[in-house]
C-alpha positions in Angstrom: -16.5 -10.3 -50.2 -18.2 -13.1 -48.7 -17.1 -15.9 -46.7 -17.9 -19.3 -45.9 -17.7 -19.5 -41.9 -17.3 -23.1 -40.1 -18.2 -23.5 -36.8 -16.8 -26.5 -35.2 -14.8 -27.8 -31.6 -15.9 -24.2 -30.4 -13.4 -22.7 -32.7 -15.0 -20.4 -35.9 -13.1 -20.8 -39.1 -13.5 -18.4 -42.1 -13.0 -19.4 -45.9 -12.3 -16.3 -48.4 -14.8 -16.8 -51.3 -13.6 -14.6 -54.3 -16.0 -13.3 -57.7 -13.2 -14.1 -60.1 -12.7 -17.8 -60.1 -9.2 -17.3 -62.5 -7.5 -16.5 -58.9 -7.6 -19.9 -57.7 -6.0 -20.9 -60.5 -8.2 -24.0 -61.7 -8.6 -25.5 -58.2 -12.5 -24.4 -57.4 -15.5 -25.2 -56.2 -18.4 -22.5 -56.9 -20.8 -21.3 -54.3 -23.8 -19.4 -55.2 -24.9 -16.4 -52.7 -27.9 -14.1 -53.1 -28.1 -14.8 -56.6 -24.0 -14.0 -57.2 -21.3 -17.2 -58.0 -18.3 -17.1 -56.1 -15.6 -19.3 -55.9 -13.6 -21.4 -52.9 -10.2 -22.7 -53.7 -9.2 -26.0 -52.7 -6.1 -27.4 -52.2 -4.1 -30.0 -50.0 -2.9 -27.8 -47.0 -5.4 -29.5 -44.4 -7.9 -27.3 -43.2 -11.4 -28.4 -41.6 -13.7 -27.7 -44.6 -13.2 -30.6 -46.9 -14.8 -30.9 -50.3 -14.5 -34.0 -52.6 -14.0 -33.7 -56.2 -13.0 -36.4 -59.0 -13.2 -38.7 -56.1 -10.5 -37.0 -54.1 -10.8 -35.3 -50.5 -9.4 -31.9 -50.3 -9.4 -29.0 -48.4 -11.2 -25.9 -48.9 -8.3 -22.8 -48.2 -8.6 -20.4 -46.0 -7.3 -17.7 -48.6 -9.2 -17.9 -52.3 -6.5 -16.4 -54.2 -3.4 -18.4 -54.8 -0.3 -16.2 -55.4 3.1 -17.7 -54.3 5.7 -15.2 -53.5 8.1 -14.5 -56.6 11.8 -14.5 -54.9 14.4 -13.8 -57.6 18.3 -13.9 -57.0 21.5 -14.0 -58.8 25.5 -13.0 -58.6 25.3 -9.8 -60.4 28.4 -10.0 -62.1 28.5 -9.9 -65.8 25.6 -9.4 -68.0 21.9 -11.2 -69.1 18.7 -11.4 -69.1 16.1 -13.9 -67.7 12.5 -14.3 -68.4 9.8 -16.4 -67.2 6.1 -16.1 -67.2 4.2 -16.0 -63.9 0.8 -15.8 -62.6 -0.6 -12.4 -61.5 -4.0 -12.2 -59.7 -5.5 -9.2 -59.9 -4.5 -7.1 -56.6 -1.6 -4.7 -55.1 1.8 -6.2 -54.9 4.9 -5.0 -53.2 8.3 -5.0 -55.1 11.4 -5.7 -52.4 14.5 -5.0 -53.5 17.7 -5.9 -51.2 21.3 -5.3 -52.1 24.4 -4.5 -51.4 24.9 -1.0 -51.7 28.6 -0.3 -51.0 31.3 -1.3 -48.4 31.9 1.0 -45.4 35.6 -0.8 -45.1 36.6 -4.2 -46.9 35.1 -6.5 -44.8 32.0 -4.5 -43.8 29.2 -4.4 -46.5 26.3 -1.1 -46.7 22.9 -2.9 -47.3 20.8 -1.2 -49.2 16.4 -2.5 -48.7 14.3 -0.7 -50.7 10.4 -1.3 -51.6 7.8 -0.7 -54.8 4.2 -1.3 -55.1 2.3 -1.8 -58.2 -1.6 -3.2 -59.2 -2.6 -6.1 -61.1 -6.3 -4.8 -62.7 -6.7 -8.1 -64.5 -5.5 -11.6 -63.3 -2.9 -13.2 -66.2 0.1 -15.1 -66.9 2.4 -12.8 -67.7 5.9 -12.2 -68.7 9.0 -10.9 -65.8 11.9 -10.0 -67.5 15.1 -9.2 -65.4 18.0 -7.4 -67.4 21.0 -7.1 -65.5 24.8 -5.1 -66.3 27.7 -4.7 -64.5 30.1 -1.9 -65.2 33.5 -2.1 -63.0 31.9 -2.8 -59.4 28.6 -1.0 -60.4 25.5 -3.1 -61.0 22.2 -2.3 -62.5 18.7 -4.2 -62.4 15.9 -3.8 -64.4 12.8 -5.5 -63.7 9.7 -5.5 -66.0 6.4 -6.5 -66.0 4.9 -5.1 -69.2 2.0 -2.8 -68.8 2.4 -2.8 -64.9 5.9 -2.4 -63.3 9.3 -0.6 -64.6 11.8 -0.6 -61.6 15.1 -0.3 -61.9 18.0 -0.3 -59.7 21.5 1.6 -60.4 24.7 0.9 -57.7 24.1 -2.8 -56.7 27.0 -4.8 -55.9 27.1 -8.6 -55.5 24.2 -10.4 -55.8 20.7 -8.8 -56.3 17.6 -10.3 -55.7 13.8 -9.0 -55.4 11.1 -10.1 -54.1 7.2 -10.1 -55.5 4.6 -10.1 -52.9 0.6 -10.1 -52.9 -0.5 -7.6 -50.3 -4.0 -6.7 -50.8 -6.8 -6.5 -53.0 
């Protein structure tokens, strides 16, 4: 993929450029390249490329894609269900569970870290739905993302939480 490279003080910046413009969620400028649109997102983290639009100054980001890391926790005691739509740009993610996995005396908890990757073929909003149980001391996690992820998670005391991450294209 292409970049836009600023040279400036001495100091050579580079600016991810990106085909699909749905990654930047909205906030892009397009620049053409040997006959090919791509697309620079903008945003307000200050960087030295700046780009005015609708009479605004902002900054052109270093990364094109905008993903914000999905961090979901909760007690795990009793049972429900939570959904919420979030945005997916196409790539490989990585699935972080941590948890407590068991005590080795009262006062001294196992931890239990365990990872999942998936890929995102096609940028979207999608749904996340977290189902959760507890039976006794035993807690269970299931986390969906339909068409793309099934994990699941049996033995989990406390609270559980996971963690979404972009890592690649």
């Amino acid at each position: 993929m292409p970049n836009l490279v600023l040279e400036k003080g001495g100091q050579t910046y580079r600016f991810g450029l990106h085909e699909e413009k749905s990654v930047t969620r909205g906030k892009y400028i397009t620049v053409p390249f040997n006959g090919r649109d791509y697309y620079a997102r903008y945003g307000d983290t200050s960087t030295p490329l700046k780009v005015e639009k609708d009479g605004r100054t902002y900054s052109i980001q270093y990364e094109p894609v905008e993903f914000t890391t999905y961090l979901w926790e909760k007690n795990g005691r009793r049972n429900g269900e939570y959904t919420e739509n979030i945005f997916l740009p196409n790539g490989k993610y990585k699935v972080t569970y941590d948890y407590i996995k068991g005590y080795r005396d009262v006062n001294t908890p196992r931890y239990g870290h365990d990872e999942e990757e998936f890929i995102m073929n096609t940028s979207q909003e999608t749904p996340i739905t977290v189902e959760y149980n507890q039976e006794v001391n035993i807690h269970r996690m299931w986390v969906t993302i339909p068409s793309v992820y099934n994990g699941y998670k049996n033995g989990l005391y406390g609270n559980i939480k996971f963690k979404i991450e972009r890592i690649g294209e």
